[in-house]
C-alpha positions in Angstrom: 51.3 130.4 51.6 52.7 126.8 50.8 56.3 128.3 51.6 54.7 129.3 55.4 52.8 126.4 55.7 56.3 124.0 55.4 58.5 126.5 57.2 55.3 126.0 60.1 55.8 121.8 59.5 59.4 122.1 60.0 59.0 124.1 63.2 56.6 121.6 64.8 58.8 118.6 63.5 61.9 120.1 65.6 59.6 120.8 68.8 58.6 117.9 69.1 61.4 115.8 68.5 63.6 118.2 70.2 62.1 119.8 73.4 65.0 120.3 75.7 67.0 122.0 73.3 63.8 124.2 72.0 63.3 125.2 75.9 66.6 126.0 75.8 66.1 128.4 73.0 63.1 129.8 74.3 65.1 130.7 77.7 67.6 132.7 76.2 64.8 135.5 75.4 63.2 137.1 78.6 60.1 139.6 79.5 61.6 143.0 80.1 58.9 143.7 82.6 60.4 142.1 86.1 60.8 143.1 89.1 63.3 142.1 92.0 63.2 143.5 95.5 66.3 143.8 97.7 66.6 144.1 101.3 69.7 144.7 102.7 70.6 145.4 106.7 74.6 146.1 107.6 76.6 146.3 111.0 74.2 145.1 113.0 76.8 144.1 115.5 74.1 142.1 117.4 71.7 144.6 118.6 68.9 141.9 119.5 66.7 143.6 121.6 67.5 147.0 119.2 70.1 150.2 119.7 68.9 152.5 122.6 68.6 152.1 126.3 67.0 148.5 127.1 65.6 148.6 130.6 63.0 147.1 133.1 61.4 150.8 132.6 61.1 150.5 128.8 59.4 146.5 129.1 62.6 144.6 127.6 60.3 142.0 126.4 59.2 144.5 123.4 61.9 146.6 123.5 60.0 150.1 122.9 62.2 152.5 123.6 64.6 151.5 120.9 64.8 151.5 117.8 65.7 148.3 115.4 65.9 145.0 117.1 65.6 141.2 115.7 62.1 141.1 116.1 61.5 144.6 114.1 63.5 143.4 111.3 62.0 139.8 111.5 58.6 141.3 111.3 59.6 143.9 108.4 61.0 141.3 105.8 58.2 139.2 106.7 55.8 141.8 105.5 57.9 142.5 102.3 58.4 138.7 101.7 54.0 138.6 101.8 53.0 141.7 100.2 56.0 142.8 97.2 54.3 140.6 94.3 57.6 139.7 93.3 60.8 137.5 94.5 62.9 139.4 97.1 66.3 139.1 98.1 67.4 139.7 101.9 71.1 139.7 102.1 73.9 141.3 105.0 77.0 143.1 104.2 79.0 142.0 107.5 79.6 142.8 111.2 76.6 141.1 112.4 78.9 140.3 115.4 80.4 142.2 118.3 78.5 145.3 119.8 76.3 144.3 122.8 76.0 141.8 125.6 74.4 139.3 123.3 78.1 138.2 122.0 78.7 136.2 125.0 76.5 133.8 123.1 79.3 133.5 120.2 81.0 130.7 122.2 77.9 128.4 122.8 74.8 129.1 120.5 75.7 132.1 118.3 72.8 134.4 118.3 73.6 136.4 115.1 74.2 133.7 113.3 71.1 132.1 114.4 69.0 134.8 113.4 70.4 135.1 109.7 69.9 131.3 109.7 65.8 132.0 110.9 65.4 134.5 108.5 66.5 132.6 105.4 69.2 135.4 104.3 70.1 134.7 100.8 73.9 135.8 101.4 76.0 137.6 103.5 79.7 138.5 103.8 82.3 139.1 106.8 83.0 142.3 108.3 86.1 142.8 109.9 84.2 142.1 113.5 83.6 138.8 112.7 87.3 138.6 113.2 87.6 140.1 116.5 87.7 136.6 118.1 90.8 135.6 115.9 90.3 132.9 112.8 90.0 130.6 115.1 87.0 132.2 116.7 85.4 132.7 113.9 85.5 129.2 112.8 84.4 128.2 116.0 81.4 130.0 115.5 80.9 128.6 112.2 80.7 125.3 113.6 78.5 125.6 116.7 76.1 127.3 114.0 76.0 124.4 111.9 75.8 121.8 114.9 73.2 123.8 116.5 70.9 125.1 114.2 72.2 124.3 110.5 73.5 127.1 109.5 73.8 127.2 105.7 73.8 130.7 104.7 76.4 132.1 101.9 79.3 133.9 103.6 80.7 134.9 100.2 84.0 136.4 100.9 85.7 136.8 97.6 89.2 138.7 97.9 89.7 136.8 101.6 93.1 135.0 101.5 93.8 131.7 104.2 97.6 132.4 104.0 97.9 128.7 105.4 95.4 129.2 108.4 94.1 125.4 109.1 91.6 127.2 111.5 89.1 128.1 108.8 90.3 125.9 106.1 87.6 123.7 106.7 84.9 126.2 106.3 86.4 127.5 103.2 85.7 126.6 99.9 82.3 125.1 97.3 79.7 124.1 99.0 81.2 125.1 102.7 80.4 127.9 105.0 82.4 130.7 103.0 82.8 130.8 99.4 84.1 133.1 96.8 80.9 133.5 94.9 77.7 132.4 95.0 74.6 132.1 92.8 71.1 132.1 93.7 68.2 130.8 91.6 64.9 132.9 92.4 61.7 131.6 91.9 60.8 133.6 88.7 64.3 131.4 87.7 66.3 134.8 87.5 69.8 133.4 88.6 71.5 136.0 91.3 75.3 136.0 91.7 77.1 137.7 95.0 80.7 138.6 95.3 81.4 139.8 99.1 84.1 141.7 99.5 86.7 143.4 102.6 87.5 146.6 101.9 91.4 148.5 102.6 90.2 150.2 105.5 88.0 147.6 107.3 90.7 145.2 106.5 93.0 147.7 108.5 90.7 147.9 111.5 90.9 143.4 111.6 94.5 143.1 112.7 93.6 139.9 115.1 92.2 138.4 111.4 96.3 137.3 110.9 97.8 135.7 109.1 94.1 135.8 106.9 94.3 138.8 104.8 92.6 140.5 102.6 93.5 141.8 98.8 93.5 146.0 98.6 90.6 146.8 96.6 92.3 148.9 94.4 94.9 146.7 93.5 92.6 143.9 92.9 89.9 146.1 90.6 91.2 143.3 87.6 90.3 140.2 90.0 87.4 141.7 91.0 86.2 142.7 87.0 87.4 138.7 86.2 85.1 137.5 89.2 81.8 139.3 88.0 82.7 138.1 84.3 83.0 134.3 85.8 79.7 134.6 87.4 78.0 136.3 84.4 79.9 134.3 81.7 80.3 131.1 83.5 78.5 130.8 86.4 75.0 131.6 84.7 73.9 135.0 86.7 71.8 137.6 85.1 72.5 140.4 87.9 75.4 140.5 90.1 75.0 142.2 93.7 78.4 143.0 95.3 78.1 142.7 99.1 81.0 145.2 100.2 82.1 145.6 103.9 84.2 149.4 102.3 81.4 152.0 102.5 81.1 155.2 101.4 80.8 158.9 102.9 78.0 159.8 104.3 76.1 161.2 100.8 77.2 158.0 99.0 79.7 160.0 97.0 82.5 159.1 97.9 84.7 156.0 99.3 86.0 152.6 98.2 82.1 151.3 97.4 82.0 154.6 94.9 86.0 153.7 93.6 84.9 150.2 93.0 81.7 151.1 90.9 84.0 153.7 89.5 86.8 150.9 88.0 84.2 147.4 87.8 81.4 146.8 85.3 78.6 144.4 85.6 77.8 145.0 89.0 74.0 145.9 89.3 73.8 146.5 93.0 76.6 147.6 95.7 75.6 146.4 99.1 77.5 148.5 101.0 78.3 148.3 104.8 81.4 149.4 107.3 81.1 153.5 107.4 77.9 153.4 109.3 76.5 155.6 106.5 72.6 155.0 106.2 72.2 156.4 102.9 68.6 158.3 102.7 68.5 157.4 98.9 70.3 154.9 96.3 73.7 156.4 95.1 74.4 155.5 91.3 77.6 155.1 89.7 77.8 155.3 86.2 81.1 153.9 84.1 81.2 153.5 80.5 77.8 153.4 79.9 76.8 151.1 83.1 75.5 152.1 85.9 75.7 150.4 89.5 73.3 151.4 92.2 74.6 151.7 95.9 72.9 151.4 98.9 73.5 151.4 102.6 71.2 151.0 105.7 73.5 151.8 108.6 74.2 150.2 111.4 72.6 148.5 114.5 69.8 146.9 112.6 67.9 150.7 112.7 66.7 150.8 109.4 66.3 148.1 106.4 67.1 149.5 102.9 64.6 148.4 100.5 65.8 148.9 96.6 63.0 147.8 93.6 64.5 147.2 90.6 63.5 146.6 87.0 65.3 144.3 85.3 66.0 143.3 81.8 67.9 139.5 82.5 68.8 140.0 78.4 70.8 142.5 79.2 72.1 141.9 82.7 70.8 145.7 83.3 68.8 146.8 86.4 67.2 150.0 86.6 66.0 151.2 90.0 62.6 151.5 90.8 62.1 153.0 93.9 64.3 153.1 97.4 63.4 153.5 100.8 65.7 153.2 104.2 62.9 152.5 106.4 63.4 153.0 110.3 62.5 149.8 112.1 60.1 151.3 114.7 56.8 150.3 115.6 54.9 152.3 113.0 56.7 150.9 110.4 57.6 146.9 111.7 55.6 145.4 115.2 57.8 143.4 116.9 57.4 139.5 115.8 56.4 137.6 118.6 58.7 134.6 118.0 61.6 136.9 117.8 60.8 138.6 120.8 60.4 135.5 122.7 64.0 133.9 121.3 65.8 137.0 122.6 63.8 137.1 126.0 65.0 133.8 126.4 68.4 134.6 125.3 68.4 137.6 128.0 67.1 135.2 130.8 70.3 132.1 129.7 72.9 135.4 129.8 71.2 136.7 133.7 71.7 133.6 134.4 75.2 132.4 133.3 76.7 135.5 133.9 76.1 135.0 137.5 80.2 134.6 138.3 80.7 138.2 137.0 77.7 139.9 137.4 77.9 138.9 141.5 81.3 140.9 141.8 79.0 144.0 140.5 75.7 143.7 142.4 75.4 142.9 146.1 71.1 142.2 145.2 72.3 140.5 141.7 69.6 137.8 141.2 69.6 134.9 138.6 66.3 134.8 137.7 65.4 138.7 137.7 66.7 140.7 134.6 66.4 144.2 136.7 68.7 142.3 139.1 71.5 141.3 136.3 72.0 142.6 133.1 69.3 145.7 133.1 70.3 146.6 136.9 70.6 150.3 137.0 73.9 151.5 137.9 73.8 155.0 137.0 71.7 158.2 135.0 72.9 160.8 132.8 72.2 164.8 132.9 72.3 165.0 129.1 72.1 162.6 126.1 76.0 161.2 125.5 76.3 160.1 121.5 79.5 159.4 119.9 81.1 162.2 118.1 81.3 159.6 115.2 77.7 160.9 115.1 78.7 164.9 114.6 78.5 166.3 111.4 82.4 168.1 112.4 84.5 165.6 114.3 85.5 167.6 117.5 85.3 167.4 121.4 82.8 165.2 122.7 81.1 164.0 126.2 80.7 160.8 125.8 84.4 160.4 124.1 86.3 162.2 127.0 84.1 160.3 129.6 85.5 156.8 127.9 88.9 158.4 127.9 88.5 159.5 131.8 87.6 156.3 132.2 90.3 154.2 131.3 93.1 156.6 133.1 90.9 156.8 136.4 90.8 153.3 137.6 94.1 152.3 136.9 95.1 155.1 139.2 92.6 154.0 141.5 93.9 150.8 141.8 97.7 151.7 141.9 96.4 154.3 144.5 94.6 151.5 146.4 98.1 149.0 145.8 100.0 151.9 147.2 98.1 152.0 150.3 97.9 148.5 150.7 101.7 148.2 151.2 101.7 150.7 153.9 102.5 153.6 151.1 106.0 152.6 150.4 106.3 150.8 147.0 109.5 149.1 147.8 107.3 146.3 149.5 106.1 145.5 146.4 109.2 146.0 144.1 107.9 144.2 141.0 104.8 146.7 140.6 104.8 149.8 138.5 103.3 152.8 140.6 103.8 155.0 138.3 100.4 157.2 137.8 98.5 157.0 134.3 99.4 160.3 132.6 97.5 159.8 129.4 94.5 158.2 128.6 93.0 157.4 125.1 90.1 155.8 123.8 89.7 156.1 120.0 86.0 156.8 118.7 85.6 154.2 116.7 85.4 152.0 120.1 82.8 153.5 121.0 79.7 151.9 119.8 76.5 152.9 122.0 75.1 155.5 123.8 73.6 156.7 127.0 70.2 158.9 126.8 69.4 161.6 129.6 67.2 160.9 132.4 67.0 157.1 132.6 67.8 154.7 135.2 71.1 153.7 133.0 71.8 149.6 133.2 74.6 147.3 133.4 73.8 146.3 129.8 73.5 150.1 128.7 76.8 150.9 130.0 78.8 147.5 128.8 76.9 148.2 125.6 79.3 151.3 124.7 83.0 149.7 124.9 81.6 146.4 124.2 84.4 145.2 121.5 87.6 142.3 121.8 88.6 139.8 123.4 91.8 138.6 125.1 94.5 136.1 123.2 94.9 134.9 127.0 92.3 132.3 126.9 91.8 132.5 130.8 90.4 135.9 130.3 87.4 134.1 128.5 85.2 135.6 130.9 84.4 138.5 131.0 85.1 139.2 127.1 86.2 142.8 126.2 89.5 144.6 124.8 92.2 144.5 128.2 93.8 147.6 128.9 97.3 148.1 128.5 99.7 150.3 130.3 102.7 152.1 127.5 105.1 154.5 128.2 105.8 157.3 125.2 108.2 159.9 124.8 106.8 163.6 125.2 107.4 163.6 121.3 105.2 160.8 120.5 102.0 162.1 122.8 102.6 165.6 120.4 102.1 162.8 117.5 99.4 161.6 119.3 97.8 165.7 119.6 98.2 166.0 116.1 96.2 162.8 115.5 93.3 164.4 117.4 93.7 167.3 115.1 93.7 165.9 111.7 90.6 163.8 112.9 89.4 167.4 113.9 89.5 168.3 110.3 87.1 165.4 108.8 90.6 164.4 107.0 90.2 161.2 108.0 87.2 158.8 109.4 86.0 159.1 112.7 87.0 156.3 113.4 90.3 157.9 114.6 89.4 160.1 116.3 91.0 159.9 119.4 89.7 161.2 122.6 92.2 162.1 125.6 92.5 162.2 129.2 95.0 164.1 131.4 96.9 166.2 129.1 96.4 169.2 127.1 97.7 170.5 124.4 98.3 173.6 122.5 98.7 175.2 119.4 102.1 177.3 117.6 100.0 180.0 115.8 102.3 180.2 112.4 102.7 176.1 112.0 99.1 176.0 113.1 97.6 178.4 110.5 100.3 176.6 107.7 98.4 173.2 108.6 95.2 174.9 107.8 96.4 175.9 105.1 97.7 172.1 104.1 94.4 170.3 105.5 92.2 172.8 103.5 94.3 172.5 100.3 94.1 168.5 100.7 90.0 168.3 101.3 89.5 171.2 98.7 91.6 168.6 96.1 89.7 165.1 96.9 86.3 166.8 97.0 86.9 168.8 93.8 88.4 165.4 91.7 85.3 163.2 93.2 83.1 166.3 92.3 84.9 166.1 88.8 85.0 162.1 88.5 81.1 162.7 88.9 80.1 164.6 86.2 80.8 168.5 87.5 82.2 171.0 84.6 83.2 173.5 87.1 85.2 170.7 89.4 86.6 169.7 85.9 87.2 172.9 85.2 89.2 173.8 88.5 91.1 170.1 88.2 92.5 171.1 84.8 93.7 175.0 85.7 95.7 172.8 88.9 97.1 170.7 86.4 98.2 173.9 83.9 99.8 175.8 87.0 102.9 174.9 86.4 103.0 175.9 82.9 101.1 179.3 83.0 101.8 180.1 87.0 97.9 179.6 88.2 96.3 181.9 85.6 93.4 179.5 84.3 92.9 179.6 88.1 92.9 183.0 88.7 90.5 183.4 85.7 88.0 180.4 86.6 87.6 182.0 90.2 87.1 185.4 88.8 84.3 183.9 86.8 82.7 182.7 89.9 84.2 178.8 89.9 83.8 178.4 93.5 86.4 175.2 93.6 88.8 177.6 91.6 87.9 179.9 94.7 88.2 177.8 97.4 91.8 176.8 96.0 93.0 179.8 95.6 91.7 181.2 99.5 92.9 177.9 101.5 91.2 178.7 104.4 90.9 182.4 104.6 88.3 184.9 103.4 90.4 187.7 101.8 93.9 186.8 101.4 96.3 189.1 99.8 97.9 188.8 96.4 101.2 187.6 98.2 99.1 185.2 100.3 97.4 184.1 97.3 100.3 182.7 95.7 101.6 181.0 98.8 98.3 179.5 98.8 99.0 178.3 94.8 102.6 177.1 96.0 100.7 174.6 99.3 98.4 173.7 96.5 100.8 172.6 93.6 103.0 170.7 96.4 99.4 168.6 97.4 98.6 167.6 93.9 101.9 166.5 93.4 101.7 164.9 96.3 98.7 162.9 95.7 99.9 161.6 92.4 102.2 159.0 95.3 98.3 157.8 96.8 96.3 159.1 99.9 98.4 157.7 102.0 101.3 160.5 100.9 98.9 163.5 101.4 98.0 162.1 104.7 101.3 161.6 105.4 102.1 165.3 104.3 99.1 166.9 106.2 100.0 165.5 109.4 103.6 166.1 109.2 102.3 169.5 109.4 100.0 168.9 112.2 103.2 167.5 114.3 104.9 170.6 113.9 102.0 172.8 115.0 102.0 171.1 118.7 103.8 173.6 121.0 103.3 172.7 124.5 102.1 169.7 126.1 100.5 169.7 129.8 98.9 167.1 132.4 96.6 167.5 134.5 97.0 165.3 138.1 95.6 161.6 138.3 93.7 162.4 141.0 91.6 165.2 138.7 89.2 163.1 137.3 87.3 165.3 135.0 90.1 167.4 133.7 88.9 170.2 135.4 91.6 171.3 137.3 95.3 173.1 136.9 97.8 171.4 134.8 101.6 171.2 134.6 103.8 171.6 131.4 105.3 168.2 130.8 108.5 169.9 129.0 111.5 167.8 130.0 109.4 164.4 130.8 111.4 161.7 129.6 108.2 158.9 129.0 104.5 159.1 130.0 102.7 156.5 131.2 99.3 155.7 129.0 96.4 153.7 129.6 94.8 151.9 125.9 93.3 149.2 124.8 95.0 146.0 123.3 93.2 147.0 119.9 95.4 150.3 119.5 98.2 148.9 120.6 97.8 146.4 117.4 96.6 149.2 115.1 99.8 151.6 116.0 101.8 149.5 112.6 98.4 150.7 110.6 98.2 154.3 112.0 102.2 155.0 110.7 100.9 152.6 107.0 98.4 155.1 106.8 99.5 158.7 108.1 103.3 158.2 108.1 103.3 158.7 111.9 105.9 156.9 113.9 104.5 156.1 117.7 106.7 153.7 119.7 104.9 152.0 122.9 107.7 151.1 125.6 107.2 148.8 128.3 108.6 150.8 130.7 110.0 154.5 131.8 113.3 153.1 130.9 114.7 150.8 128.4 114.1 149.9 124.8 111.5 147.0 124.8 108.5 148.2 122.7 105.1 146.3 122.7 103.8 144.7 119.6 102.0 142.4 118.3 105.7 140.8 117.4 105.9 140.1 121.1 102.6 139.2 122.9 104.0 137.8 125.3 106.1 141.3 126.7 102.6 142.5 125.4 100.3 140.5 127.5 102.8 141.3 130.0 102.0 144.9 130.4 98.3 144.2 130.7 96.7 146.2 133.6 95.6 144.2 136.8 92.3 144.6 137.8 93.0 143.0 141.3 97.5 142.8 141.5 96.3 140.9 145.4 95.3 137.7 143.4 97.5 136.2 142.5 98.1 136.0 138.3 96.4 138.8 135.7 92.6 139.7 136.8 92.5 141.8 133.3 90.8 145.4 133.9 88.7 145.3 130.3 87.8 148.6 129.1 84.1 148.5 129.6 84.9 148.0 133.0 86.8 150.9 133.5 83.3 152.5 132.0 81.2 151.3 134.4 83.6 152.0 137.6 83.9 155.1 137.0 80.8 155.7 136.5 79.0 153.9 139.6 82.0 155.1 142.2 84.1 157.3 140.9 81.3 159.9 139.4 79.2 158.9 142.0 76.5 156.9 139.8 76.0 160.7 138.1 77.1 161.2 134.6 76.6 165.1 135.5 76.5 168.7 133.2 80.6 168.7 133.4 80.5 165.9 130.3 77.3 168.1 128.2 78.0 168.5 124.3 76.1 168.8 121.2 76.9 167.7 117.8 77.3 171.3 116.8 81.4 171.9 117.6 80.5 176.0 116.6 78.4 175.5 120.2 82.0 174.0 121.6 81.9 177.5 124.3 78.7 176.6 126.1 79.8 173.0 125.8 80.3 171.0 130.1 83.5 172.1 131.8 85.1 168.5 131.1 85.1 169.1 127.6 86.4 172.7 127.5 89.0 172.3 129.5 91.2 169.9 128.2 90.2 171.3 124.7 91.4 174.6 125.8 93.3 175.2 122.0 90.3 173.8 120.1 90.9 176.1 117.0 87.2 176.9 116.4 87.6 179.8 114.1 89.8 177.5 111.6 88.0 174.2 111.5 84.9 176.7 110.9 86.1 177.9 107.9 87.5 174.3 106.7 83.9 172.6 107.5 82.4 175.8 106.0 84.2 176.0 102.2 83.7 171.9 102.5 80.2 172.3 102.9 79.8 174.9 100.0 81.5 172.9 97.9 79.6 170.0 98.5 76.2 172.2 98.0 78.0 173.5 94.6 77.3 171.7 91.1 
């Protein structure tokens, strides 16, 4: 009793002389009973007044008719913030920028930047939008943020590299706009650290970013594992939340956010963003004994995913409570007032300062009346037109060929209306190209809204859909939007172009690139097209069975490791796993058909052995492989005439063209270098029928140069942006109808009842075979 008595004296003694260093102690012991709450919303892409149809008819003040907005999301944190009981962390994994009419605010009071700043975000990262204005853009932005409202949010942007830009140096760096990392202190005193990363294939779809670039993921998994160790070790964080503009598929499953929990420990929480993937529960990713929890609420501000989380800061662990992507609607988030009213007001400033474009559009344009501006109806639709990015089976869409109609019907309206203008003799205006547009192309992942049925459509409803870019010719400030670009290609390069369309067909590659055409149509050789199948299914079978595997499945383990053995024991632990009922064993060994033959069977094992082997040179050698195969399966190409402008009518073979004239955006002209990076495919753009300049990024100048004139009377470039191709044809050339010619579902096996605009130019759309390819994907999937 003495003994405890002393030892009890000597404690006191030390207390009291000694209190910092005793708090100290005391700290480094923590309740295991605490509980965090994360909010997270992704690729918003500024849908203030929400992502829907935004009308006088629907009270734009509220915005009822859509779903998300600012004030919905306002109103939900708010709630969470109130009622959770415990601290809450609202952070933003990029593209909060370009998407909707409200970006014509980035270049005097940025609105999305203004309403992260209102609603206290914790941190957010970049998305490779934010870089659609160019570094110098973006760092514009930056500072009319901080000079208008005092924008000091974290933009944590940790494997971003300046390469020497002086645009954004000044942003860039401790205690500025972006950092590397960044730590939060909560009020409970548990310290938060945030790494924000870029993934490969968002990086890829940011060319105006240069020269700012971005480290590959998976050559920087060492960097990354050194930066969470720094913030842990050094920097003083208990949990680490990794805000990742990479994604995953849609299941959460697979895709660089799933690779990186895969290869980097300490990471509690994947923020993940880019794939527009709402993820209808948190996805975790277990390595080595830790486990990293993913989430992902989307895009367009929709939903907000809320993830609770235990934590035990002595360990560093999180374990997940409960998750919910909750849908912001009325039911579940009223609209906050002050919200509401900020975006009003924004809606009135844009009716009103758009008045030098919005003039050329409407003869009763008023600058005061919204339903007289930026909601005037211009047109109505005879069926809902979605994005195919939104179909479960990438394949012939509405709303896609309508974009690409588009963009290959006005600028043959206005050569057609040049031509006439001259007295119908071209030689009176000898420096003007009047050759028709052949081909037109608008890839999906342009196409960002959508345009419900049976509702006055308006002029922000229609912009809303091809709302992205912006011209390097700063004259063309106004109005903002990607420029069209006329390019001549060899017959040889449109089949590239057809094979494109049919990989994307496949799901082999994001739907992103899926590329929606106009005037030509293509078909099919039946041997090279069924030996494709057999290469596409062979390729999907392979990465689903090794993620399946990676996971945790014993038969996908199983069916890896008899691939592996082939070429000792000539497929027989195959052979035997699919007669035991392995269905990945199965699907490798049928590629695509039902009941192949014995011979078939080892042809099959052969297109198999040569994928694996394949893949052990990256993804980018399998795609390179699969579309080689896709090339050769494009037998004849034909056009339909520019004055057909649904695609409805007869065509003509275009064997023996020498170059076809193509209407794109600026953006895919820049992205060509990425498409041949990524699927080995080869596409030279010429300036003209003849000759051997090719447009580049190299050479904006030749590029800018081969811009299409909206007006060639006035004198210098009147740019002809892609939204405005849109909304022409549209209002005159379809009459203000967007009729039953453009109907489609998301169902491609419905692909025979689908509008006559659709079918036609999809006249070879290989039903049968991507049916069997999306059907042993989706049994796989299904399959433990």
């Amino acid at each position: 009793m003495v003994l405890r008595c002393a030892r009890l004296a000597f404690v006191l003694t030390v207390l009291i002389a000694f209190p910092i260093s005793a708090q100290k102690r005391r700290a480094v012991t923590w309740p295991r009973a605490e509980t965090i709450t994360i909010l997270q919303t992704t690729d918003i892409h500024d849908h203030a007044n929400g992502a829907g149809h935004v009308g006088l008819d629907v009270n734009p003040a509220t915005a009822t008719s859509t779903i998300g907005a600012y004030s919905r999301i306002a109103s939900y944190v708010s709630a969470v913030r109130t009622t959770a009981g415990n601290p809450v962390i609202l952070v933003d994994s990029g593209d909060w920028t370009m998407g909707t009419l409200y970006d014509l605010t980035l270049g005097t009071q940025p609105l999305a930047l203004g309403f992260l700043s209102s609603m206290h975000y914790d941190a957010v990262t970049l998305g490779n939008h934010e870089w659609d204005y160019t570094p110098r853009g973006l760092a514009g932005m930056l500072a009319l943020a901080q000079s208008s409202f005092a924008f000091q949010i974290p933009i944590v942007a940790s494997n971003m590299n300046l390469n020497g830009n002086t645009d954004l140096a000044p942003f860039v760096g401790a205690g500025k706009a972006i950092v590397p990392t960044s730590v939060k202190t909560l009020s409970s005193g548990l310290r938060v650290g945030f790494v924000g990363l870029m993934g490969e294939s968002a990086a890829t779809d940011a060319p105006a970013s240069a020269p700012v670039s971005f480290t590959p993921l998976s050559s920087d998994y060492t960097a990354i594992q050194a930066m969470v160790d720094d913030l842990r070790n050094s920097q003083g964080a208990q949990i680490v939340i990794a805000l990742s503009h990479s994604g995953t598929n849609a299941a959460g499953t697979a895709g660089e956010d799933v690779d990186l929990a895969r290869h980097v420990r300490g990471i509690n929480v994947i923020a993940s963003g880019h794939t527009h993937t709402p993820l209808a529960a948190a996805h975790a990713v277990t390595n080595k004994g830790w486990t990293t929890q993913i989430i992902d609420a989307g895009a367009f501000g929709t939903n907000v995913a809320r993830l609770d989380l235990a934590v035990d800061r002595n360990a560093g662990v999180t374990t997940a409570i409960a998750f919910n992507n909750t849908p912001m609607i009325d039911a579940t988030a009223e609209p906050d007032p002050t919200m509401t009213g900020l975006v009003l007001q924004t809606d009135q400033s844009l009716n009103s300062t758009l008045s030098p474009l919005l003039t050329t559009f409407f003869s009763d344009y008023q600058a005061s009346n919204l339903g007289k501006g930026i909601y005037h109806p211009v047109a109505s639709a005879t069926q809902d037109m979605v994005s195919n990015d939104q179909n479960p089976v990438l394949g012939p869409n509405g709303l896609g060929d309508l974009a690409a109609d588009s963009v290959r019907n006005v600028p043959n309206s206005i050569i057609s209306q040049t031509l006439a203008s001259v007295g119908g003799n071209p030689a009176n205006l000898p420096n003007y190209d009047f050759t028709p547009i052949q081909l037109g192309v608008v890839a999906t992942g342009v196409l960002r809204g959508t345009l419900p049925a049976n509702v006055p459509l308006t002029f922000s409803d229609v912009y809303n859909i091809l709302p992205l870019g912006i011209s390097p010719d700063a004259t063309q400030s106004l109005p903002v939007g990607y420029p069209m670009v006329s390019a001549y290609l060899s017959l040889d390069d449109v089949k590239k172009v057809a094979a494109l369309q049919l990989v994307a067909q496949t799901n082999l590659v994001p739907s992103v690139y899926y590329l929606n055409l106009s005037g030509i149509r293509y078909t099919l050789k039946q041997a090279e097209s069924y030996t494709y199948f057999k290469y596409a299914t062979a390729a999907a079978v392979l990465d689903l069975t090794n993620r399946k595997a990676s996971a945790g499945s014993v038969p996908a383990a199983q069916a890896i490791v008899a691939v592996t053995n082939a070429v000792f024991d000539s497929g027989a632990a195959l052979f035997a796993a699919s007669t035991a009922g392995n269905p990945y064993a199965t699907a490798l060994l049928n590629l695509n058909d039902l009941n192949p033959g014995g011979t078939q069977v080892l042809t099959n094992l052969t297109t198999v052995g040569q994928v694996a082997v394949t893949s052990l040179s990256g993804t980018s050698a399998v795609a390179s492989l699969v579309v080689s195969k896709a090339v050769a399966a494009i037998d004849t190409i034909s056009g339909f005439e520019s004055t057909d402008l649904e695609n409805t009518g007869a065509t003509t073979d275009l064997a023996g063209s020498n170059r076809i004239r193509a209407a794109v955006d600026l953006y895919a002209v820049l992205l060509i270098g990425a498409v041949q990076s990524q699927f080995g495919v080869a596409i030279t753009p010429y300036q003209s029928a003849t000759g051997s300049t090719v447009l580049s990024s190299a050479d904006f100048a030749t590029l800018l140069g081969n811009r299409i004139d909206a007006d060639p009377a006035t004198a210098g470039v009147q740019e002809l942006k892609e939204w405005i191709a849109l909304l022409s044809n549209i209002s005159t050339g379809l009459g203000g109808t967007v009729g039953v010619d453009y109907g489609s579902t998301a169902n491609f096996a419905q692909f025979p009842t689908f509008g006559a605009a659709v079918r036609t130019r999809n006249a070879s759309y290989p039903l049968s075979d991507i049916g069997q390819i999306a059907t042993t994907i989706g049994t796989l999937t299904a399959a433990p």
